[in-house]
C-alpha positions as CSV (number, residue, x, y, z in Angstrom):
1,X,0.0,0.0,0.0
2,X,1.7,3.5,-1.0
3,X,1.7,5.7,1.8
4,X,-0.8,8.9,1.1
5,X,2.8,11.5,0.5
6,X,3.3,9.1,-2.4
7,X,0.1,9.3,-3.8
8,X,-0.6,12.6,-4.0
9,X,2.6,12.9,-5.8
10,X,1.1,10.7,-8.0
11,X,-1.6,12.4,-8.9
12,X,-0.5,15.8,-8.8
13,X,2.4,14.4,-11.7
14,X,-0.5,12.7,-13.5
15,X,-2.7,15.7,-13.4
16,X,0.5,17.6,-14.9
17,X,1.2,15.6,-17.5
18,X,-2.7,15.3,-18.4
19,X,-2.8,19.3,-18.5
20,X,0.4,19.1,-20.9
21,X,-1.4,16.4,-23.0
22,X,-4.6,18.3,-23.4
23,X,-2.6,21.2,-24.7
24,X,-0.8,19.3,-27.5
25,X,-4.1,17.2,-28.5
26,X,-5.8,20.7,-29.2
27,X,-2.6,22.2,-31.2
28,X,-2.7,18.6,-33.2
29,X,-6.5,18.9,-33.6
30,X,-6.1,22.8,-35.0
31,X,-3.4,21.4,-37.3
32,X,-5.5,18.4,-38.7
33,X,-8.4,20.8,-39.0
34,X,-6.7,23.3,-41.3
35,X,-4.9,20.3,-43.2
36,X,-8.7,19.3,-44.0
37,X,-9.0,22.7,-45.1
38,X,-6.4,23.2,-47.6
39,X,-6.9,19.6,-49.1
40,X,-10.4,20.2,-49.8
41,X,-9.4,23.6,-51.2
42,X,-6.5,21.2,-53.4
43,X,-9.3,19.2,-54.3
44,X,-11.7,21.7,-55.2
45,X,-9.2,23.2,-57.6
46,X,-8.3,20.1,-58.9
47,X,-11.7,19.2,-60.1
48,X,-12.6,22.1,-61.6
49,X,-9.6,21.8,-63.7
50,X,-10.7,18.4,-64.4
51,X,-13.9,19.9,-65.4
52,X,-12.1,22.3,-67.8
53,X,-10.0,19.6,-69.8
54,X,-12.7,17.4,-69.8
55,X,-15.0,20.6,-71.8
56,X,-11.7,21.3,-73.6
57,X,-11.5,17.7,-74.7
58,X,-15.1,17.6,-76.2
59,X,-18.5,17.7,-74.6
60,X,-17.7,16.0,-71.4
61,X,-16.4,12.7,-73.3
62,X,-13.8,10.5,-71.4
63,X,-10.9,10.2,-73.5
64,X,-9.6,7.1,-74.2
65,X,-6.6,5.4,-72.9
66,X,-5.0,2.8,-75.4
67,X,-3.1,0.3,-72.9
68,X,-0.7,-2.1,-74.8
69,X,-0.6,-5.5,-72.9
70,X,1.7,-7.7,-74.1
71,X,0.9,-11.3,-75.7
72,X,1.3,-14.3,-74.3
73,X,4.0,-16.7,-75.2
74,X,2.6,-19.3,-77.8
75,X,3.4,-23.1,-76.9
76,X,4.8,-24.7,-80.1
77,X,2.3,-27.1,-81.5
78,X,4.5,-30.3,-80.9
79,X,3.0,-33.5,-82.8
């Protein structure tokens, strides 16, 4: 059993640290907040210019992307 010197010293560094701890989780919190902020700014921009290409390209039509995937190897016809 800790005697009540030892427990108050305890509490009073656990109360410290909790103070400290509540401080930086609001400074983190503002931080993540404006992040949020300016990505959805980033992605605002980014649609719109989307948007743009997407008129510049012709009436809203996806273009096309021609992938080249290679052919397969072709097993001799052995007989």
């Amino acid at each position: 059993m800790q005697t009540l010197k030892v427990l108050r010293e305890r509490i009073q560094a656990l109360e410290t640290e909790k103070a400290g701890l509540m401080v930086e989780v609001e400074k983190l919190r503002k931080a993540a907040e404006a992040r949020a902020l300016e990505l959805e700014a980033e992605v605002g921009q980014m649609r719109e210019e989307a948007k743009s290409l997407k008129a510049l390209l012709g009436n809203g039509e996806k273009p096309t992307v021609q992938v080249q995937v290679p052919n397969a190897p072709v097993k001799p016809n052995v007989a």
